[in-house]
C-alpha positions in Angstrom: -170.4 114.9 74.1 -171.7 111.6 73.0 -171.5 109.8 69.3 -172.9 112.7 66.6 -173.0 115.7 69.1 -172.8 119.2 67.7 -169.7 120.8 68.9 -168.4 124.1 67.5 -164.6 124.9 68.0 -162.7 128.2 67.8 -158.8 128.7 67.4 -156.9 131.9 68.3 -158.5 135.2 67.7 -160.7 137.2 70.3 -163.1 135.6 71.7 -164.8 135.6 75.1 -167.8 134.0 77.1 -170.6 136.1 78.1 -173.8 134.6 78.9 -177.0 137.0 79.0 -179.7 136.1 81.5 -182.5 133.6 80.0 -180.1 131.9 77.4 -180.0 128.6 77.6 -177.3 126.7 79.8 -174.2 125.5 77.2 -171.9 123.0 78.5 -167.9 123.9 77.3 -164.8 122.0 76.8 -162.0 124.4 77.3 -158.5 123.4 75.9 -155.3 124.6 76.3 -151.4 123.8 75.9 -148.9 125.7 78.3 -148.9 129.7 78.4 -152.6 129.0 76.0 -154.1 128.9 79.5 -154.7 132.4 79.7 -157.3 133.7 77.8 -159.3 130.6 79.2 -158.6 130.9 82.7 -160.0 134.0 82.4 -163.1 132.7 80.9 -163.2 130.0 83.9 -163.0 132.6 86.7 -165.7 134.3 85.2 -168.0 130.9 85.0 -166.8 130.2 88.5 -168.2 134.4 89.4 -171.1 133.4 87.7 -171.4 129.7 89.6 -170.8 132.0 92.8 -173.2 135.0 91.8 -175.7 132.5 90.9 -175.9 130.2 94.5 -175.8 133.5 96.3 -178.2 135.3 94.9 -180.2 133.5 92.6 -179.6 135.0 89.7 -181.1 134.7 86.2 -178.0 132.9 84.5 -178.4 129.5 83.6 -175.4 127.5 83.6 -173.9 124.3 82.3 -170.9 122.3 83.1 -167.1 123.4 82.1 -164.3 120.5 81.4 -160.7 121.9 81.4 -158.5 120.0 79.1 -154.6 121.5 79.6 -151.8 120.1 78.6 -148.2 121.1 79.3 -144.3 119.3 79.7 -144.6 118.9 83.1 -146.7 119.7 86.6 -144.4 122.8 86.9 -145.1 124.2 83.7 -149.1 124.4 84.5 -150.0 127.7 85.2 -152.8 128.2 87.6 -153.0 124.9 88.3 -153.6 125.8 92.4 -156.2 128.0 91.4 -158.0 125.6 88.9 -158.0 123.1 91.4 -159.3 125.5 94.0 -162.6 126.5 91.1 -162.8 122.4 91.3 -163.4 122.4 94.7 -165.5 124.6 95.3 -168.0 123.8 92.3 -168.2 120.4 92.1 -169.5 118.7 89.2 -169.9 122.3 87.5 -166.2 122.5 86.9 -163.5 120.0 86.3 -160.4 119.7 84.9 -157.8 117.1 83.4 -154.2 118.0 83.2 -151.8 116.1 80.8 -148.3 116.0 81.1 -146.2 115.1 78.0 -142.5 114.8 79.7 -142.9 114.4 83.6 -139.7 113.0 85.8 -140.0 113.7 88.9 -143.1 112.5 91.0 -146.1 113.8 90.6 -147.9 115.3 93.9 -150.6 113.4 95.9 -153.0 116.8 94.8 -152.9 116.4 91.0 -152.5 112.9 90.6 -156.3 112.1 90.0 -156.3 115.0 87.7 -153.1 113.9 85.8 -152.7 111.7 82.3 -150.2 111.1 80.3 -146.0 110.0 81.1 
């Protein structure tokens, strides 16, 4: 987002991303804290099915970009995080994600450490 974007949020309830063929591409900030993750990881394996569907078949969907923000006490506490940084890999620039740990100790490993903020 830049200064005076538009952004629309949504707390807790059901929600979901579907995408119809033809709508326009929508960029989305995802944002979770701890066991939060699941409802959006689920919407980021279906962006990355899309991602996938769409580069081998050309299909209709137009996508934008996804930013992950998750946040959790420390690197062990991240659920997924093997598989988010898998989705990273193998879309890159379509999907990213920044972790934040709030009460790490113990050393951080050499794979998340360009992905980590925070102590």
């Amino acid at each position: 987002c830049t200064l005076n974007s538009e952004v629309a949020l949504r707390v807790g309830g059901d929600f979901f991303f579907d995408p119809q063929p033809g709508d326009s591409p929508v960029n989305l900030v995802l944002i979770a804290g701890g066991v939060g993750i699941n409802p959006l990881f689920s919407i980021l394996l279906h962006i990355a099915d899309l991602h996938g569907y769409q580069e081998g078949k050309g299909n209709r969907h137009k996508l934008g970009t996804v930013k992950l923000y998750y946040s959790a006490k420390n690197t062990s506490q991240l659920l997924f995080k093997k598989n988010i940084l898998g989705l990273m890999k193998a879309f890159p620039g379509k999907i990213t994600c920044c972790f934040h740990v709030t009460q790490q100790r113990s050393q951080i490993c050499k794979e998340l450490q360009p992905h980590i903020t925070g102590k």
